[in-house]
Every structure is written in structure tokens, then in C-alpha cells.
Z-matrix of the N, CA and C atoms (Angstrom, degrees):
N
C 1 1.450
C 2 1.524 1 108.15
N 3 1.373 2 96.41 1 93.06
C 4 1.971 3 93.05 2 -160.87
C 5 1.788 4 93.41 3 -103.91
N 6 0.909 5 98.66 4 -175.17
C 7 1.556 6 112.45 5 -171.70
C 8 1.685 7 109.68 6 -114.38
N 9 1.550 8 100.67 7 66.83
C 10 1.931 9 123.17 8 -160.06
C 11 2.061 10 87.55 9 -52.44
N 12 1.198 11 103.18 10 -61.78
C 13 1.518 12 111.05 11 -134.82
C 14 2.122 13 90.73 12 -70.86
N 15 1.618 14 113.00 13 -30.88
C 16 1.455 15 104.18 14 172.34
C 17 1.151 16 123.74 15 -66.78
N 18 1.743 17 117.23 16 -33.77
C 19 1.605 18 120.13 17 -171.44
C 20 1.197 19 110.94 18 -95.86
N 21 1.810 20 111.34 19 -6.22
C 22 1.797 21 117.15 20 149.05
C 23 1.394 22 110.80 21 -67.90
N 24 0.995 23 129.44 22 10.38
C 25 1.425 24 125.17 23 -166.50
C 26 1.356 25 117.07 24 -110.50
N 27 1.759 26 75.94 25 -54.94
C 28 1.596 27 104.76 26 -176.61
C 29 2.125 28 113.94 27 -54.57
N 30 1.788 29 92.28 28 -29.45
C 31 1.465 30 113.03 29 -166.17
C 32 1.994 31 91.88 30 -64.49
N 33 1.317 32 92.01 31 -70.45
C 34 1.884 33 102.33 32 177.42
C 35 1.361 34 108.61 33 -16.26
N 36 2.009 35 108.02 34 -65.00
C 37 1.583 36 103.61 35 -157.11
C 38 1.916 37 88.11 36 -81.30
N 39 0.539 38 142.92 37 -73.01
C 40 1.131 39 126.94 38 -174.61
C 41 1.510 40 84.08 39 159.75
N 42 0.875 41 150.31 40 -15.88
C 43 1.627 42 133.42 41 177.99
C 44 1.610 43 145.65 42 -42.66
N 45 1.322 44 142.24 43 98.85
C 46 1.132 45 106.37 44 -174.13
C 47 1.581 46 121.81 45 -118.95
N 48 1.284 47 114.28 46 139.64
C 49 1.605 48 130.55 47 -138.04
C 50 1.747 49 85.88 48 -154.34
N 51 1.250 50 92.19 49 127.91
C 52 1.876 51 99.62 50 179.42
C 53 1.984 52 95.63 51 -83.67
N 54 0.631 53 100.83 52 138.68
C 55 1.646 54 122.25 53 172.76
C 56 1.283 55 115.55 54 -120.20
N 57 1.397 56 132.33 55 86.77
C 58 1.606 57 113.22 56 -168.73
C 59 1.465 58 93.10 57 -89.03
N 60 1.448 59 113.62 58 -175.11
C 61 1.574 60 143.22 59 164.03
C 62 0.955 61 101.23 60 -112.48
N 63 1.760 62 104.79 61 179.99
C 64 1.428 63 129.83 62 163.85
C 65 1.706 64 118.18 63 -94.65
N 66 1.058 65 102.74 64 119.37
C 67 2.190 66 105.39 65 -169.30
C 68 2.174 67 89.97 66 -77.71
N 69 1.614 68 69.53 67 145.24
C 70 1.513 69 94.06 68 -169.81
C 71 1.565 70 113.30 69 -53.33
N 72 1.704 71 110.14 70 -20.88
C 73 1.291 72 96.64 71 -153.14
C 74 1.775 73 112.69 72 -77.56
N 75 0.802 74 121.94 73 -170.51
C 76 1.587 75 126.16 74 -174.58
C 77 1.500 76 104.53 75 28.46
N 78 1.177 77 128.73 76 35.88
C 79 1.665 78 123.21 77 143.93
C 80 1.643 79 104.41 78 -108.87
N 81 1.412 80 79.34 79 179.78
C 82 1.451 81 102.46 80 -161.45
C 83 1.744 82 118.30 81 -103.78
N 84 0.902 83 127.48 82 138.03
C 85 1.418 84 116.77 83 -143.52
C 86 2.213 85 77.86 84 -142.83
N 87 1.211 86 115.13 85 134.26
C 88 1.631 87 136.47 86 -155.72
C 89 1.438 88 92.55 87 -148.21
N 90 1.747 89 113.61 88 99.81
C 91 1.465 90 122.02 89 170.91
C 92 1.481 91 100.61 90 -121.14
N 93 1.685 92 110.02 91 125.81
C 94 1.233 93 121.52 92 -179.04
C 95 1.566 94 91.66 93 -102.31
N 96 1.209 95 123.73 94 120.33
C 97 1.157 96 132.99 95 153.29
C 98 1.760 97 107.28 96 123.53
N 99 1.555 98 112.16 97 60.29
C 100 1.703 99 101.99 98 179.89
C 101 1.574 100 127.58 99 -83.55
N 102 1.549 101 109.77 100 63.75
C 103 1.728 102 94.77 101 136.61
C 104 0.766 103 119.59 102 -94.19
N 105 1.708 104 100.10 103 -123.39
C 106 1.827 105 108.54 104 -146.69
C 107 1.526 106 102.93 105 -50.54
N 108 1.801 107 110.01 106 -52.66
C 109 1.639 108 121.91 107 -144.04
C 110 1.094 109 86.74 108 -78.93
N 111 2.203 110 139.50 109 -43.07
C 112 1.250 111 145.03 110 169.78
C 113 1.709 112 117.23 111 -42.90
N 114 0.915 113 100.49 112 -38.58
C 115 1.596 114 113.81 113 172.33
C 116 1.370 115 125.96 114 -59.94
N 117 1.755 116 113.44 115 -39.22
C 118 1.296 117 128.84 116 -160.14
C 119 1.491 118 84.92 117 -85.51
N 120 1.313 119 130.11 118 -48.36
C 121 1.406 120 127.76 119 -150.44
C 122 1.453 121 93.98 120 -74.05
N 123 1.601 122 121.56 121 -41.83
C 124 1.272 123 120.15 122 -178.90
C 125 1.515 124 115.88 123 -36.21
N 126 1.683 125 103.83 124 -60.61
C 127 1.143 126 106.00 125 -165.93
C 128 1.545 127 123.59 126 -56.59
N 129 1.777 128 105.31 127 -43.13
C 130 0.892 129 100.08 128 -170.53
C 131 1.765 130 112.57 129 -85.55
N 132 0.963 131 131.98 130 -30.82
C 133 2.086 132 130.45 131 134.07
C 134 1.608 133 87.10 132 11.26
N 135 1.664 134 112.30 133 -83.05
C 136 1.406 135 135.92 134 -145.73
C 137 1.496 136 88.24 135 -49.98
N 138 1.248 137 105.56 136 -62.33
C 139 1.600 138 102.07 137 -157.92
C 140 1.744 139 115.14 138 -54.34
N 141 1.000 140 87.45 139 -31.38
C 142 2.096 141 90.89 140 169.48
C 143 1.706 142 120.86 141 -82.54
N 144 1.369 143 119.32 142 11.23
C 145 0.844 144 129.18 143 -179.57
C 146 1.760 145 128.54 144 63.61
N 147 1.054 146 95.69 145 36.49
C 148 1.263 147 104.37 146 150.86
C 149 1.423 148 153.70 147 -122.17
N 150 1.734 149 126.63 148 153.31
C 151 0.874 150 105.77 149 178.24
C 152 1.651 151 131.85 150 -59.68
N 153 1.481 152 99.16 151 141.51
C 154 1.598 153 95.07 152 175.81
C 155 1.943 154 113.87 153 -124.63
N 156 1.710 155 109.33 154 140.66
C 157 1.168 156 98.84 155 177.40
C 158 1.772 157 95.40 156 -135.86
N 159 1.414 158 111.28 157 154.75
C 160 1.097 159 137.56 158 -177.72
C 161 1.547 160 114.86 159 -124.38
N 162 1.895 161 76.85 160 163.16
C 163 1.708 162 89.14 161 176.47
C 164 1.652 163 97.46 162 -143.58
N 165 1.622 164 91.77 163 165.50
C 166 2.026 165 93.41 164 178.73
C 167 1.592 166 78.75 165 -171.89
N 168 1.391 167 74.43 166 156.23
C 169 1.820 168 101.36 167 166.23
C 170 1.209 169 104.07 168 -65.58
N 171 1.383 170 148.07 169 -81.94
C 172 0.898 171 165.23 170 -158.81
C 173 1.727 172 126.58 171 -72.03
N 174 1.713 173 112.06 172 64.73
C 175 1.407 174 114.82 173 -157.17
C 176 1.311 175 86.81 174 -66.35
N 177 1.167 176 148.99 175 -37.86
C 178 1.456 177 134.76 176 -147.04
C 179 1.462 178 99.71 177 -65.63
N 180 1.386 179 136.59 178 -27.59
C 181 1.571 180 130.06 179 165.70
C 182 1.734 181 108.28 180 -60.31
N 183 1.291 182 83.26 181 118.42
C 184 2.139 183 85.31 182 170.69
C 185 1.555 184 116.71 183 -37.22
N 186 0.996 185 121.21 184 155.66
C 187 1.431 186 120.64 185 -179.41
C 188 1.840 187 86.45 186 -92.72
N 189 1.723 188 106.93 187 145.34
C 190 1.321 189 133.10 188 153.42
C 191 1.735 190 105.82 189 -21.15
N 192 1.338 191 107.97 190 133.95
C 193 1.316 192 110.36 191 151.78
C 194 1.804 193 118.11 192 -26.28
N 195 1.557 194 94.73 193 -78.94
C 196 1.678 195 126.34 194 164.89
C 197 0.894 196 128.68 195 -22.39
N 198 1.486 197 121.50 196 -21.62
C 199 1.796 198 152.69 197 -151.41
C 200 1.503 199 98.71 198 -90.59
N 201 1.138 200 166.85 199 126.29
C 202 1.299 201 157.31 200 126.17
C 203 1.490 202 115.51 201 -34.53
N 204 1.599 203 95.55 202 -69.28
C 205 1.535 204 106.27 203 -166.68
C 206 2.113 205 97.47 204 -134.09
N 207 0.831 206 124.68 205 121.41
C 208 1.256 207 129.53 206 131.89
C 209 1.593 208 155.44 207 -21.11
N 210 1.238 209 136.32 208 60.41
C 211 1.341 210 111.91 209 -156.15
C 212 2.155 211 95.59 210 -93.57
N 213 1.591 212 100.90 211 -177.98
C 214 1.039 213 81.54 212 152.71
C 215 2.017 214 129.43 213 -122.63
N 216 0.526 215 154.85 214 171.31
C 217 1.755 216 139.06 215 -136.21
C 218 1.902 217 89.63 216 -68.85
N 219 1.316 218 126.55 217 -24.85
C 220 1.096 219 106.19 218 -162.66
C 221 2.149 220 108.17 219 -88.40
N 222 0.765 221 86.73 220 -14.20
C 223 1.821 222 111.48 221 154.75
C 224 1.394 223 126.05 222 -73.91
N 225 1.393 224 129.22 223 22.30
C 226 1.221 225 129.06 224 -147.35
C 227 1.881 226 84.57 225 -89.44
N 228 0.905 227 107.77 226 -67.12
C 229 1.435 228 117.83 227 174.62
C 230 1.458 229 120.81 228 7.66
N 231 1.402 230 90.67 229 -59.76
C 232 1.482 231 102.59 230 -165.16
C 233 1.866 232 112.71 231 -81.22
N 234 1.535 233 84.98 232 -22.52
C 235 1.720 234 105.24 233 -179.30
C 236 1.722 235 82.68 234 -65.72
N 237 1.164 236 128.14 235 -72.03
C 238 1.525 237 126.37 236 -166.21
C 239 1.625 238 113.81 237 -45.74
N 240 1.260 239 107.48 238 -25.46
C 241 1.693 240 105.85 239 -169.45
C 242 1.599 241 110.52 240 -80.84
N 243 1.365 242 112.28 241 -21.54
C 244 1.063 243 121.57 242 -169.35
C 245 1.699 244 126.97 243 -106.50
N 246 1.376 245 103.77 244 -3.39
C 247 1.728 246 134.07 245 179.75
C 248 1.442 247 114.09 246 -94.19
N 249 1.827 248 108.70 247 129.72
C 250 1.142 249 116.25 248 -168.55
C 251 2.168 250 96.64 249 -92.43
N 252 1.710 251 86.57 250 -31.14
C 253 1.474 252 88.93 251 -174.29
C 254 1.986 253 100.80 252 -118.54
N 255 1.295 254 127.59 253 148.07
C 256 1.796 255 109.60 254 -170.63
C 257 1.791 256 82.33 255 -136.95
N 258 1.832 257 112.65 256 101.19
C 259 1.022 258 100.60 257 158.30
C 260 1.313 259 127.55 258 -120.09
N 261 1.735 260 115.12 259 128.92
C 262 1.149 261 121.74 260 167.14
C 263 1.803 262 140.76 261 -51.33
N 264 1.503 263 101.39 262 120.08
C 265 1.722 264 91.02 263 -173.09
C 266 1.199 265 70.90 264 -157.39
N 267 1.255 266 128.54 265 95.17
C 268 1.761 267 134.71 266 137.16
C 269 1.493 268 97.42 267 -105.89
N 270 1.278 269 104.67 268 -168.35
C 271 1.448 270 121.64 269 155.06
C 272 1.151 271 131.48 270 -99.26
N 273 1.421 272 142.74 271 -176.77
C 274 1.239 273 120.85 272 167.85
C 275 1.609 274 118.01 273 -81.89
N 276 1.126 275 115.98 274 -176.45
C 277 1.450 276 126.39 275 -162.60
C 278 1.103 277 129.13 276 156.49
N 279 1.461 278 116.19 277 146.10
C 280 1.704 279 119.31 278 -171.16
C 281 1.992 280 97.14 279 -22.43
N 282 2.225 281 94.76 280 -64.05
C 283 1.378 282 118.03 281 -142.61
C 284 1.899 283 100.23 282 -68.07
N 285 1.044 284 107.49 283 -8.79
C 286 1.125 285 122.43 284 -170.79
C 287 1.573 286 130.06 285 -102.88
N 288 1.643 287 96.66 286 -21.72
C 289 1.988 288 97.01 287 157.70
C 290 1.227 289 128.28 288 -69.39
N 291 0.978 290 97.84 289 169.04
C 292 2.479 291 89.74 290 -159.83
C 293 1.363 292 119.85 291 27.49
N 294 1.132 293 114.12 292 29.53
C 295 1.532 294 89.29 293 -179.42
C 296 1.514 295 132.28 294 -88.27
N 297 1.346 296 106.67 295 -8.97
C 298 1.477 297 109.18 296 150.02
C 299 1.701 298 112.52 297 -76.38
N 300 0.596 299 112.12 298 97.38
C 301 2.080 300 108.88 299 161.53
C 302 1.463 301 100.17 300 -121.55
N 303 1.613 302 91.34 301 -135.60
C 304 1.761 303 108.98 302 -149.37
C 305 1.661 304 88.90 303 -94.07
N 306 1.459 305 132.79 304 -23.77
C 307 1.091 306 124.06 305 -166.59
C 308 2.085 307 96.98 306 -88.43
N 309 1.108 308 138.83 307 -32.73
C 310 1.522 309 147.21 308 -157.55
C 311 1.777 310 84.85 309 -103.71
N 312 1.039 311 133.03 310 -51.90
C 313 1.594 312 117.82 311 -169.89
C 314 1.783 313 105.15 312 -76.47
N 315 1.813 314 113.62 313 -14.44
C 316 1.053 315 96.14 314 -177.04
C 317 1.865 316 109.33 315 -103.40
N 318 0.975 317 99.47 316 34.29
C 319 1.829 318 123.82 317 168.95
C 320 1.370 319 97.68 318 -115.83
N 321 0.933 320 131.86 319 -27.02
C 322 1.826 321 135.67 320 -166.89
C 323 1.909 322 89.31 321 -55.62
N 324 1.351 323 107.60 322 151.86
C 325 1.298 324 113.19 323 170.88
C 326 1.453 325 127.50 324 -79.95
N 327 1.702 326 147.22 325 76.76
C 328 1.366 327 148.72 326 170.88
C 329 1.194 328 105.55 327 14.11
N 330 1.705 329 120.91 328 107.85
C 331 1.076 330 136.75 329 -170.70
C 332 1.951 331 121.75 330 73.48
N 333 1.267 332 117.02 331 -3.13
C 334 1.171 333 100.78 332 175.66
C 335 1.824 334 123.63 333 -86.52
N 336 0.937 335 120.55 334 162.14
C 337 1.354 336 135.94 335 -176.76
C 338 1.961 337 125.79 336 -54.93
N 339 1.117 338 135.13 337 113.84
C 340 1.421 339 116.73 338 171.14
C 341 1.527 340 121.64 339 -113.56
N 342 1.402 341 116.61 340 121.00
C 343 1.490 342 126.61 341 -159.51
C 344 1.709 343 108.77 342 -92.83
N 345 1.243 344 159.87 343 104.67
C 346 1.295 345 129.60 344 162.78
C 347 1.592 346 103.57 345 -107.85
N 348 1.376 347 104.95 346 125.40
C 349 1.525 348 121.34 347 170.39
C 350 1.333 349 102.08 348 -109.26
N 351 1.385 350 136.06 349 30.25
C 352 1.509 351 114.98 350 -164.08
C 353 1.862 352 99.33 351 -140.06
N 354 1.211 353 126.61 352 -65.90
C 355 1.670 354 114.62 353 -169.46
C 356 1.978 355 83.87 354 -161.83
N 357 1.741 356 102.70 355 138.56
C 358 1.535 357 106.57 356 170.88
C 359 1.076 358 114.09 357 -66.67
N 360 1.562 359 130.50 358 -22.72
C 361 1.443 360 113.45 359 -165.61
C 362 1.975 361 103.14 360 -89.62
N 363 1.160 362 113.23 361 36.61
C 364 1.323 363 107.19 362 157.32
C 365 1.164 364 83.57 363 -99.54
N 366 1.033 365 174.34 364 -112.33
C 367 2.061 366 151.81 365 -65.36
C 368 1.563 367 88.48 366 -116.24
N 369 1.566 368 94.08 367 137.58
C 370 1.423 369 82.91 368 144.62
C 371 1.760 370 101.38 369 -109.62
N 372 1.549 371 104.25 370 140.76
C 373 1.549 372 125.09 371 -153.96
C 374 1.794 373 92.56 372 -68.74
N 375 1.068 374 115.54 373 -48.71
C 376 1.649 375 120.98 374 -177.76
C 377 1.339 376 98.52 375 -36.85
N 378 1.006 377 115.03 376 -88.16
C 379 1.590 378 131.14 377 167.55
C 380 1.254 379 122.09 378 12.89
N 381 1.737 380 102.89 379 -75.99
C 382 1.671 381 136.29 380 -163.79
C 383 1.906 382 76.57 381 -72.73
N 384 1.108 383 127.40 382 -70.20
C 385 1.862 384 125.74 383 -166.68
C 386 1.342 385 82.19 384 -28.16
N 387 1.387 386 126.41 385 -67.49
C 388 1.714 387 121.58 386 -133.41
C 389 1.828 388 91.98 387 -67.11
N 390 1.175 389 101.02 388 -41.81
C 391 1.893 390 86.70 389 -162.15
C 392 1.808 391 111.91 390 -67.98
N 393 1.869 392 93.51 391 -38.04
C 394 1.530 393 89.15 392 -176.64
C 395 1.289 394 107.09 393 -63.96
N 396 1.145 395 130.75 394 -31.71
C 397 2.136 396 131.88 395 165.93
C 398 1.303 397 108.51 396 -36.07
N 399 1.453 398 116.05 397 -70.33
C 400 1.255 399 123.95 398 -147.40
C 401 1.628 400 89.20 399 -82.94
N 402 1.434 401 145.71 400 8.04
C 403 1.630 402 137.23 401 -168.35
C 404 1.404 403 121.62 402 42.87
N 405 1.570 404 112.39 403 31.57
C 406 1.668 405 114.63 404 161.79
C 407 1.694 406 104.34 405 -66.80
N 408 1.247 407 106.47 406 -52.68
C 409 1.832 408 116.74 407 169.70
C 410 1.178 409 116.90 408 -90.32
N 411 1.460 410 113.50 409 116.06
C 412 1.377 411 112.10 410 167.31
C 413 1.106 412 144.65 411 -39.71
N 414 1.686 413 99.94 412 -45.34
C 415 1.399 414 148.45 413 132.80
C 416 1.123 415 170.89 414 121.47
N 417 1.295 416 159.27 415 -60.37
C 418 1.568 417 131.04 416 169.47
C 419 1.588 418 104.99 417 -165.31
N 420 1.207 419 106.95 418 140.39
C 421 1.493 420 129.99 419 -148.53
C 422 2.190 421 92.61 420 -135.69
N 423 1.956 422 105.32 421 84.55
C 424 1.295 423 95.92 422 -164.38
C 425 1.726 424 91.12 423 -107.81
N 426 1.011 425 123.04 424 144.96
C 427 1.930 426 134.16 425 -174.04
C 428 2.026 427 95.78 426 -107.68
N 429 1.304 428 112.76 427 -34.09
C 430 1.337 429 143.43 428 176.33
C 431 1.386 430 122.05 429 -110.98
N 432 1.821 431 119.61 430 130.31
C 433 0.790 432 127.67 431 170.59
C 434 1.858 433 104.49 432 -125.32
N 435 1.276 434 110.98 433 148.83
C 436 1.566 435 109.84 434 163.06
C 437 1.352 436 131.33 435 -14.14
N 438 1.391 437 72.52 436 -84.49
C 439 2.102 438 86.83 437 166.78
C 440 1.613 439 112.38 438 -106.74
N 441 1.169 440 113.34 439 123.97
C 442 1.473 441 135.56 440 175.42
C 443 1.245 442 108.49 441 -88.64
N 444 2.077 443 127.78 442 140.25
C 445 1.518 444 95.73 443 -39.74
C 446 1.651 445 130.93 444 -59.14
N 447 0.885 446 110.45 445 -155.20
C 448 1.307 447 125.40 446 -161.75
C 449 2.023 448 99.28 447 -96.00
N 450 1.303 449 130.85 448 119.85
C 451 1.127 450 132.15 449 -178.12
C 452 1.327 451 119.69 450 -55.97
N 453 1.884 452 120.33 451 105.02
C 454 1.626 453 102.14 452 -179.24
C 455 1.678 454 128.90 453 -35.91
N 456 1.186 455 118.73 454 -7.61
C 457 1.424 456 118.74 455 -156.83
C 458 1.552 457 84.91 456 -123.39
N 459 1.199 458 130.20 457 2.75
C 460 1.862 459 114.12 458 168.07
C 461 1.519 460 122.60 459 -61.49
N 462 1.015 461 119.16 460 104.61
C 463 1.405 462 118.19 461 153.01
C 464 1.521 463 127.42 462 17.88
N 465 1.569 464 105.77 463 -56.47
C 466 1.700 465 136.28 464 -152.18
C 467 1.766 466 85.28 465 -71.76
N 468 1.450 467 118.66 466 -49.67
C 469 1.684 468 108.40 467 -155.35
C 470 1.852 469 112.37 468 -60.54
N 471 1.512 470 104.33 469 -31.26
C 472 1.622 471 106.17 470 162.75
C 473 0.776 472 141.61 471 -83.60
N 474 1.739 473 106.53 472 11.16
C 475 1.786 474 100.63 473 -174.77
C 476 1.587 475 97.71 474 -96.63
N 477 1.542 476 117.74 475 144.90
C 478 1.155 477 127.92 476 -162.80
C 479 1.348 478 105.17 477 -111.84
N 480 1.294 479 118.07 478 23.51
C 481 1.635 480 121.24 479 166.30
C 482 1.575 481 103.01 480 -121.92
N 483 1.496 482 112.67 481 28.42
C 484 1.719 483 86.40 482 -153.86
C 485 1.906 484 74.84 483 -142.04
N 486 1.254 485 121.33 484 139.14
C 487 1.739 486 125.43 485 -176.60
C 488 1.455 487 113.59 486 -119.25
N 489 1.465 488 125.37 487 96.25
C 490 1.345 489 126.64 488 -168.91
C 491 1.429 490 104.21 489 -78.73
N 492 1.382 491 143.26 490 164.77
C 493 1.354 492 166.76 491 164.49
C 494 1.676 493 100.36 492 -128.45
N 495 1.195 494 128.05 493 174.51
C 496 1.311 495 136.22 494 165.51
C 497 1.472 496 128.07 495 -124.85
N 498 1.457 497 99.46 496 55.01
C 499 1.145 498 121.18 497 -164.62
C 500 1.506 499 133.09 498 42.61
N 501 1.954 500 105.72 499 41.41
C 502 1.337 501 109.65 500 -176.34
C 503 1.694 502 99.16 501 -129.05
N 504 1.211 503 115.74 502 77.75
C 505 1.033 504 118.24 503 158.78
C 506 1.625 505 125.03 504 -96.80
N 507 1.417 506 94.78 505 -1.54
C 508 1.516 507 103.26 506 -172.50
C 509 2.057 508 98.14 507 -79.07
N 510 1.339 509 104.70 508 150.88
C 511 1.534 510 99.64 509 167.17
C 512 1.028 511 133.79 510 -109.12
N 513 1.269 512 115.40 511 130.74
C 514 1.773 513 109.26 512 -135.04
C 515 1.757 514 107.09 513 -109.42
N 516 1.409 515 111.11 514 3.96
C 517 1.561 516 136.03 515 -174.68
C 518 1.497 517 79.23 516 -80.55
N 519 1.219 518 154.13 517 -8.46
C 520 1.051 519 135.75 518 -163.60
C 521 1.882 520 116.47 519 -172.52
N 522 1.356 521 96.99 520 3.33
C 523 1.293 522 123.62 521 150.04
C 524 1.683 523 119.89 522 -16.63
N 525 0.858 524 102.70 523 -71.91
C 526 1.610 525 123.76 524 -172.67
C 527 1.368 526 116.57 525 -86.49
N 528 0.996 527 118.32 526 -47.28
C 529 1.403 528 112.11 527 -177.79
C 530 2.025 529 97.28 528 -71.47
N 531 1.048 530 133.71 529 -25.61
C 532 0.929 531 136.01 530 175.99
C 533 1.827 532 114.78 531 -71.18
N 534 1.414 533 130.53 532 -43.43
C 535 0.854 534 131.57 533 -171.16
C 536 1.841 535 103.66 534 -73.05
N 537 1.448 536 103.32 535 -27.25
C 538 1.637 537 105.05 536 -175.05
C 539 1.054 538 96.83 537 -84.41
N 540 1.223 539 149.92 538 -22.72
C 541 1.394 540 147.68 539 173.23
C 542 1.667 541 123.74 540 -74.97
N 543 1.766 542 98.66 541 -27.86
C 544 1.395 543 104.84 542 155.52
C 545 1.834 544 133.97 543 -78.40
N 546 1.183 545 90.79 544 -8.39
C 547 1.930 546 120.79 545 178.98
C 548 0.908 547 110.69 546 -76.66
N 549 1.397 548 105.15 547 -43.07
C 550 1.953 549 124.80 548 -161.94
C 551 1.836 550 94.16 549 -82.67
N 552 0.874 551 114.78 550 -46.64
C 553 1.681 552 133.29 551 -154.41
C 554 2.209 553 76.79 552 -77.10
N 555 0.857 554 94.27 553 -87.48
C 556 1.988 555 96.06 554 -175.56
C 557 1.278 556 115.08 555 -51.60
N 558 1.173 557 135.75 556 -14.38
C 559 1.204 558 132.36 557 171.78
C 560 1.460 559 108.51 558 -83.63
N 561 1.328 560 122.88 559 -29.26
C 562 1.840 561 125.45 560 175.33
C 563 1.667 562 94.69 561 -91.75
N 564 1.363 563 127.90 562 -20.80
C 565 1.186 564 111.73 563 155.42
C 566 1.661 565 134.93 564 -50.37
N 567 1.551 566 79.97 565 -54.03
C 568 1.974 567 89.07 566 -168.17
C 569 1.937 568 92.20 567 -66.59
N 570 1.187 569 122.21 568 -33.97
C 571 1.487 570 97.62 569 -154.60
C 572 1.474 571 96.36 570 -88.82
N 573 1.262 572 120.63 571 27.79
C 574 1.287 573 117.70 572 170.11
C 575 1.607 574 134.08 573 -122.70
N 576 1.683 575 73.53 574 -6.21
C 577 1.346 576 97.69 575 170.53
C 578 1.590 577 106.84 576 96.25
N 579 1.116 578 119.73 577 6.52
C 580 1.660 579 117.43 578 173.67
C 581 1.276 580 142.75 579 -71.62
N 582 1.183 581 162.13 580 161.25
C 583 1.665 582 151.71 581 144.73
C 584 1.077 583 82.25 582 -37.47
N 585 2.010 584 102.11 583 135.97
C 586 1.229 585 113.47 584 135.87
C 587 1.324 586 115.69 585 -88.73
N 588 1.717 587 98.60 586 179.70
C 589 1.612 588 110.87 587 -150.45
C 590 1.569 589 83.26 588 -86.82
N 591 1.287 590 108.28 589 168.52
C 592 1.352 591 107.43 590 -178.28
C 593 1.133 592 151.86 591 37.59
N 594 1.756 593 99.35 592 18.06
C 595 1.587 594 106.59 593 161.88
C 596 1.313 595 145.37 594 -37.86
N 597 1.110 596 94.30 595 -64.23
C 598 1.263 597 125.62 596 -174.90
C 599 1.586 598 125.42 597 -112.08
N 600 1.489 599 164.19 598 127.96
C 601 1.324 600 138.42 599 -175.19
C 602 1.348 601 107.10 600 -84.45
């Protein structure tokens, strides 16, 4: 958890000044939404040594190797109280629009991090401004915004705790051959009568 946007800064003026971070290991890492994409982050969380806890609709699926602890979505709370980093990867869903606001960021832990890799209409964006302002969140790492693109006149592009993407975090060198391989994989599912992959989180 390095400090990208000061020692980008620092690079411009020409200065050099050590800036450390905080190393991942022994924090706590809070993924709402564990499948496939919830899963991947798990693992790799794991590999830096940290704890990781999750949530899903669906406790009756085993929790991940990677998984520490389990909640189930209606427990999210406690997943938030206890997370240094809280990243979102559900899908969308009724249970799942706004559900970050002012009441879920203000359970968030003082100073920890909020990630969404998954759909904008979980945040409401007002919200996420007020906490990264006031320094309850250190802060927020969004791949997704509400409305796509992002409005020249939003708020979000000046806040200097907050790291936009344009919703391309996906990798697209391999994009495709991946999605036909997920077609191929559910299509010998369904005619066999199986769960498909990624139904459900």
C-alpha cells in the first residue's frame, strides 16, 4: 500500500524523498462477493500474507481454501469492521444497489481502503466523496463508476485519495479466448444438467 500518486509527484519535480507504505502482510483484506473474480483476489491477498475474509449469498458453497472466515452477505458489517482493505466483486442485484453508502462506509475501519472492481451502482459516489474528505478512508481504488464515462464535472476526478481506471481492468490479451472457454465450460454444463459457473456469488 505505497503512496503511488506522492512518489508520482515526487518523480515530475524531480525530488527524491523515500515515502514508504504499509506491506500487505498481517492486514486484513474484506471481499464482498466470493466467486470466481472473489476467489482470484483471495488467493492472491493469500499469497502476500494476509488475512482474508469473505462474504456470498450463498454460504452453502464451502468457503475458498484462501478464505479465512466466511460471513454470510447479511453479516457484511462485521466483515467491514474488521478490514484494512473492503473489496467489492459481487454482481449486481436488487441486494446489491447502494449498498455501499454513508451507513456501510461508516462501519468501514478509520483509515482503511475501498476497492470496487465489480458494477457502479453499488456506491452511492456522494457518499464515498464525503468519507474520502473527511479521512475516515484513506482511500478508494474505483475500475467502475455509476454512470459510464465518468462526468467531466464529477467531483470524483479531484479527489486525491481516490484512483480512477476506466473500467478496464479486465485483460483483454486474453479476453476472448477466455470468455469462449467460459461458454464452452457452461454450455456442457447446462446440457448436463449442472450449476453453471458463475451463477450465483
Amino acid at each position: 500500500m505505497k503512496h503511488l500518486r506522492k512518489l508520482d509527484a515526487q518523480q515530475r519535480e524531480r525530488v527524491w524523498q523515500a515515502k514508504f507504505g504499509n506491506q500487505l502482510k498481517g492486514k486484513t483484506i474484506g471481499i464482498v462477493g466470493v466467486g470466481s473474480i472473489g476467489e482470484e483476489i483471495a488467493n492472491r491477498a493469500k499469497a502476500f500474507g494476509m488475512r482474508v475474509l469473505g462474504s456470498r449469498k450463498r454460504l452453502e458453497l464451502s468457503a475458498p481454501d484462501s478464505v479465512d472466515r466466511l460471513y454470510s452477505f447479511s453479516d457484511i458489517d462485521v466483515l467491514l469492521g474488521e478490514s484494512d482493505v473492503v473489496v467489492m466483486a459481487a454482481p449486481s442485484t436488487i441486494e446489491t444497489r447502494d449498498l455501499f453508502d454513508e451507513s456501510k462506509f461508516s462501519k468501514m475501519k478509520r483509515g482503511s481502503i475501498f476497492v470496487n472492481v465489480a458494477r457502479g451502482i453499488h456506491v452511492v459516489e456522494a457518499d464515498l466523496a464525503t468519507y474520502l474528505s473527511n479521512g475516515h478512508l484513506r482511500a478508494a481504488i474505483l475500475d467502475v463508476v455509476r454512470n459510464e464515462p465518468l462526468g467531466v464535472n464529477s467531483d470524483l476526478w479531484a479527489m486525491p485519495n481516490l484512483y480512477l481506471s476506466p473500467h478496464c481492468s479486465v485483460s483483454f490479451d486474453d479476453y476472448e479466448r477466455n470468455a469462449i472457454d467460459l461458454f464452452i465450460r457452461n454450455a456442457i454444463r447446462l446440457l448436463g444438467g449442472d450449476e453453471l459457473i458463475n451463477k450465483e456469488f
